[in-house]
Residue, then its C-alpha position, 0 to 999 in steps of 0.5 A: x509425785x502422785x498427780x491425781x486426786x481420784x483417791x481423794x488425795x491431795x491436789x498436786x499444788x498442795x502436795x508440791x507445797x508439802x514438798x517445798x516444806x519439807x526441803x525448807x526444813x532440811x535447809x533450816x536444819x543445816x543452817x540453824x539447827x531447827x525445823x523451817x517455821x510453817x505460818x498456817x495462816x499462809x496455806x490452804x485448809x487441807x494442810x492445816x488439819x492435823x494428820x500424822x506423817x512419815x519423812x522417808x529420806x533416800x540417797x542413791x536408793x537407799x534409806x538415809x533417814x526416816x522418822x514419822x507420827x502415827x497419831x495426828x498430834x500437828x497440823x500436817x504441814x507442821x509435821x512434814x517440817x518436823x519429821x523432815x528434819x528428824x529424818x535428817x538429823x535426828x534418825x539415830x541410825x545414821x549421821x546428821x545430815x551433811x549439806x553435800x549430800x542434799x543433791x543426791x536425796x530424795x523425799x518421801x512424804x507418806x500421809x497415815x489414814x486412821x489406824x484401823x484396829x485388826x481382830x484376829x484369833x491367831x498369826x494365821x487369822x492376822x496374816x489373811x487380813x493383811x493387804x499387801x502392798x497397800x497396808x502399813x502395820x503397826x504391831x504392839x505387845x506391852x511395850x514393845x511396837x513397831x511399824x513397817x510403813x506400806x513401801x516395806x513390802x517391795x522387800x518383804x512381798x511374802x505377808x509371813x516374812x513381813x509379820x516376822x521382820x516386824x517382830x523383829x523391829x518391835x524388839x520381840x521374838x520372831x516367833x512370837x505369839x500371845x494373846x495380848x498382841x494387838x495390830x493395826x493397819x493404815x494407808x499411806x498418800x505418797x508424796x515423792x521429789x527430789x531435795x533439790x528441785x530439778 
């Protein structure tokens, strides 16, 4: 878990309380089937704003779940609940989340900043412009979209290989090109502990 607000982060309580939700939220899924009830009035103003967030779930290091919100549409404490229990049991890649497995997982909350629209002439323009490492993409054409959240580049460090798989995940060609391609980048504050707290 990050300790430090130097990047104008969350306090490290704060970012322990959206921790806490998270996991109250995979407990509620398994008992009740539903997200955990957030009561704002109860929590510090920063986790009231709405902002949009990804739910990165982890069992042995390996993906178990992840569902996420690219536009703030919730209170970001209502959001971690949501997207902690969509990573669970709503993730259609994987089975719904059984309760023996919560000693093993581990939560990765990524906050999203404002998408930054990219302007670029062609794949070679786009590529220059990507940070590895610290940006998230979200590419779209159409109807067809998709994001890698800024972690996928620890298995796609090269931007080219990244840029391809991320056609690939939009459901597009992996040589796909046209002039009505449109990519945004984000930054992401990460938020990591077990589901279990130790």
């Amino acid at each position: 878990m990050n300790e430090s607000t130097e990047t104008g982060g969350l306090p490290s309580p704060e970012q322990r309380r959206l921790l806490d939700i998270a996991r109250s939220s995979l407990r509620s899924g398994l008992s009740s089937g539903r997200p955990a009830e957030v009561h704002l009035e109860t929590l510090p103003p920063r986790l009231r704003e709405p902002r949009a967030t990804f739910v990165t779930l982890e069992k042995n290091h390996e993906l178990r779940g992840c569902i996420g919100s690219l536009q703030p549409s919730r209170p970001l404490a209502r959001d971690v609940a949501h997207n902690a229990y969509a990573a669970a049991f709503r993730d259609p890649r994987f089975p719904p989340l059984r309760a023996d497995e919560l000693s093993a997982l581990e939560i990765h909350i990524s906050i999203l900043s404002p998408l930054e629209p990219l302007q670029f002439k062609s794949e070679d323009d786009l590529l220059l412009q990507l940070r590895p490492h610290l940006d998230g993409v979200l590419l779209a054409d159409g109807f067809y979209q998709g994001t890698f959240l800024p972690s996928v580049w620890e298995s796609l460090s090269d931007p080219r290989s990244f840029l391809t798989h991320l056609k690939l995940k939009a459901g597009l060609p992996a040589d796909h090109w046209s002039d009505t391609l449109r990519a945004w980048r984000y930054t992401v504050e990460d938020i990591r502990g077990p589901a279990v707290p130790e």
